[in-house]
C-alpha positions as CSV (number, residue, x, y, z in Angstrom):
1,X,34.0,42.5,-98.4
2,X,35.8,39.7,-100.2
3,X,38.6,37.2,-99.3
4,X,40.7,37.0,-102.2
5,X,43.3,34.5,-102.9
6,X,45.2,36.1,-105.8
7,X,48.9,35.2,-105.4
8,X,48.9,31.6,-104.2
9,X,49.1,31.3,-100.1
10,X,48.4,35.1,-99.6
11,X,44.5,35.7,-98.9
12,X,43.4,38.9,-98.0
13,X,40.4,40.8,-97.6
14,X,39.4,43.2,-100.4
15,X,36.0,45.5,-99.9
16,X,34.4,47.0,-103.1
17,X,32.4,50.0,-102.5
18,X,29.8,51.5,-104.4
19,X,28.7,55.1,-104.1
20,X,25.2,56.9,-103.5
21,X,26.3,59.7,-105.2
22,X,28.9,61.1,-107.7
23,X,31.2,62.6,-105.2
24,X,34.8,60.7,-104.7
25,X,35.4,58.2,-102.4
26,X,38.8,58.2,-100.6
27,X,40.1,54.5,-99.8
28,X,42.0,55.9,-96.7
29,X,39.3,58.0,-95.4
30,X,37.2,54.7,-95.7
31,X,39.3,52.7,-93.8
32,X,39.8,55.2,-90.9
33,X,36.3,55.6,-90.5
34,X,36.0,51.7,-90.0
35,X,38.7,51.5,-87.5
36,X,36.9,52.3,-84.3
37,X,34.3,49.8,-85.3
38,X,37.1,46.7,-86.5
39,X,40.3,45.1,-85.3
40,X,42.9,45.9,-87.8
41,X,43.0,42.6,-89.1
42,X,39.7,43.0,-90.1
43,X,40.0,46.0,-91.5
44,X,40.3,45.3,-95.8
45,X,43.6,45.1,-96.9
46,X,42.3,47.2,-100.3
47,X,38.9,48.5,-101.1
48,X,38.4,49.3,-104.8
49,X,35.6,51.7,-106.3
50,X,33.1,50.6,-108.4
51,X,30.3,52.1,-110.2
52,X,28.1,49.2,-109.7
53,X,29.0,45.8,-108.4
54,X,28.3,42.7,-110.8
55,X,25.6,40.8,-110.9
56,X,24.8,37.5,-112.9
57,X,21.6,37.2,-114.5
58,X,19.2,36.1,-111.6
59,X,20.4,39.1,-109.9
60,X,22.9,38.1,-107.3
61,X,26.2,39.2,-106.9
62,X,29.0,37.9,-109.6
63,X,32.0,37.1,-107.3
64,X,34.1,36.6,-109.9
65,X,33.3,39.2,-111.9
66,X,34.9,40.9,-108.8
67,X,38.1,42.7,-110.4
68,X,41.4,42.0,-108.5
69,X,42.9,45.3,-106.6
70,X,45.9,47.0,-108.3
71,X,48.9,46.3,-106.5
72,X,49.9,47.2,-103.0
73,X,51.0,50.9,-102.8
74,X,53.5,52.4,-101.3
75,X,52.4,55.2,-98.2
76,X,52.4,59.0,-98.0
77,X,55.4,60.4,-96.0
78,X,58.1,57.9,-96.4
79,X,60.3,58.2,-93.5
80,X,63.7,56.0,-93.8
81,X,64.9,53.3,-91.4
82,X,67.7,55.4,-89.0
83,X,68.7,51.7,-86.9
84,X,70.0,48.4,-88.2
85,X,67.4,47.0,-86.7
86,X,64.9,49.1,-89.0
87,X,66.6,48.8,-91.8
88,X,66.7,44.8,-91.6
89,X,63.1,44.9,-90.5
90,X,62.2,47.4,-93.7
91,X,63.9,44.7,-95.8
92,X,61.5,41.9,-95.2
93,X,58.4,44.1,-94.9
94,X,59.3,45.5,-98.0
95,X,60.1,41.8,-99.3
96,X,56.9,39.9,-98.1
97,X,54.4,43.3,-99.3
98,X,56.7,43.1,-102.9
99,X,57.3,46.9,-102.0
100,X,59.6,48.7,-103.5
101,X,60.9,50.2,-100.5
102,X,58.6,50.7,-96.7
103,X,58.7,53.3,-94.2
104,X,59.8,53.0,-90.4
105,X,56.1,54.7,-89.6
106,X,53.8,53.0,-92.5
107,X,51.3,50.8,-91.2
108,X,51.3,47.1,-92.1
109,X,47.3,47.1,-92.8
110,X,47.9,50.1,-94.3
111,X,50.1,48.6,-97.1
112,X,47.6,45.9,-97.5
113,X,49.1,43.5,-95.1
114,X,46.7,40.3,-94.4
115,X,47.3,38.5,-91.2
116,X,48.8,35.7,-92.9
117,X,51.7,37.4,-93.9
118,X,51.9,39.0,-90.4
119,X,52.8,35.3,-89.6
120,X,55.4,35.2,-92.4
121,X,57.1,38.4,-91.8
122,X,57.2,37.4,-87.3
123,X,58.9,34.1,-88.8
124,X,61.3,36.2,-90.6
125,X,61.9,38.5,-87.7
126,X,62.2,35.5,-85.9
127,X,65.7,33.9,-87.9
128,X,67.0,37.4,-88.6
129,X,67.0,38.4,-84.8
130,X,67.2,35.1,-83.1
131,X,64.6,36.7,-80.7
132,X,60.7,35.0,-80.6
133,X,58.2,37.8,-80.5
134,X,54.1,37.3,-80.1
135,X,52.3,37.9,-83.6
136,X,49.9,40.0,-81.5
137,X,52.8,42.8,-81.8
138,X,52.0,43.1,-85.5
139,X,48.3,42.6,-85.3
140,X,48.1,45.6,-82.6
141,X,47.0,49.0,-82.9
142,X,50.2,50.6,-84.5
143,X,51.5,47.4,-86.7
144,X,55.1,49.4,-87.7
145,X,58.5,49.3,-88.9
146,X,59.6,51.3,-85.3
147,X,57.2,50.0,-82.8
148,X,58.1,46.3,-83.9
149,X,62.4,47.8,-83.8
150,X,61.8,48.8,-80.5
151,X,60.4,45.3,-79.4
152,X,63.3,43.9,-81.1
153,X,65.6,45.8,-79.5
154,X,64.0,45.3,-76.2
155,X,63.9,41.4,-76.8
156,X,67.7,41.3,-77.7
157,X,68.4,43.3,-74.1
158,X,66.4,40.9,-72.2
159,X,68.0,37.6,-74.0
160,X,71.6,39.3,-73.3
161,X,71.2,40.1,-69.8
162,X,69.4,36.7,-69.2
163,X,73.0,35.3,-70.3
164,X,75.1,37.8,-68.3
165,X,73.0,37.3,-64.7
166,X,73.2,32.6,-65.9
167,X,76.7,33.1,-66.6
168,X,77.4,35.1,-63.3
169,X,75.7,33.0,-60.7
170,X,78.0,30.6,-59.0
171,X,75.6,27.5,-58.8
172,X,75.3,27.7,-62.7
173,X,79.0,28.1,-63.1
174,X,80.0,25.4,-61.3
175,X,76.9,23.1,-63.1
176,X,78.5,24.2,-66.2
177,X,81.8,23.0,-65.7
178,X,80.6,19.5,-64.2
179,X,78.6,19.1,-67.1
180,X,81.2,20.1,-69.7
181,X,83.7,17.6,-67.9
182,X,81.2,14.8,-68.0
183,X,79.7,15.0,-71.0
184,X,76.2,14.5,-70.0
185,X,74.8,17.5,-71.0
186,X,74.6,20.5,-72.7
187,X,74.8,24.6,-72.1
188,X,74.9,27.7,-74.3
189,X,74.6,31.4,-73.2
190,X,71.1,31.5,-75.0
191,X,69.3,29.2,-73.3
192,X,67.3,29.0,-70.2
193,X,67.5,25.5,-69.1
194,X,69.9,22.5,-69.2
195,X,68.9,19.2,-69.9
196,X,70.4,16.2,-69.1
197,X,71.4,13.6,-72.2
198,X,70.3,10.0,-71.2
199,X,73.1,7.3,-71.5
């Protein structure tokens, strides 16, 4: 297994696999069978079949003679985004993996998603949602398009009714108008705290 950096900024891990015998060696079936044994962002983003691996003349592996995986394909059994919140989140996964379009039950790893652009795509999620969500969410054991709507979703509730039960206590309300009279402060809906401006 090989970390490759072949787009700048985007490493990944790549395995190349050599058979013992003739018979066919099916990439998926390969990378179930390692997924009891790995975390899935250790399991390789794209393992390519070879009939022998390079080696340089004393023997040792050639590295570079390592060819670069064909680009990222798309996953059996597309199943289209049914939310908004799919549908925005298809958008960047689909975006970030340069995919032409990604399913609301394909797996990130599965699409040859390295963690790095797990961090990418939870900074995306981040501005187009206003909501802050743990990268653990898309590092977990079912990295997808609807698990990571749901959290979304669930995020967005918990903000809003943060706002609703701020703006309804009566110690808050009347901090909120003293502060808007004096000046000396700030407050918004989507915050949790108010700070005092120094004068």
């Amino acid at each position: 297994m090989v970390a490759r950096e072949d787009e700048p900024g985007e490493t990944r891990l790549v395995a190349y696999v050599v058979g013992a015998t003739e018979a066919a060696i099916d990439a998926g079936e390969l990378r179930d069978y390692l997924k009891p044994y790995l975390p899935d962002y250790m399991i390789p983003s794209a393992i390519v079949v070879l009939d022998a691996l390079p080696l340089t003349p004393n023997g040792k592996l050639d590295r570079r003679g390592l060819p670069a995986p064909e680009g990222r394909q798309e996953a059996a059994g597309y199943v289209a985004p049914r939310t908004p919140e799919e549908e925005v989140l298809a958008s960047i996964w689909a975006e970030v993996l340069r995919l032409d379009r990604v399913g609301i039950e394909d797996n990130f790893f599965e699409l040859g998603g390295p963690s790095l652009l797990a961090t990418r795509i939870m900074a995306r999620v981040r501005d187009s949602f206003s909501v802050e969500l743990p990268l653990r969410l898309l590092l977990g054991p079912t990295p997808t398009i609807h698990e990571l709507a749901e959290q979304v979703e669930a995020a967005r509730r918990d903000e809003h009714g943060m706002s609703l039960a701020l703006e309804a206590h009566p110690r808050m309300a009347f901090f909120r108008c003293r502060m808007r009279r004096s000046g000396c402060g700030f407050w918004s809906s989507s915050i949790r705290w108010v700070r005092p401006i120094m004068r």
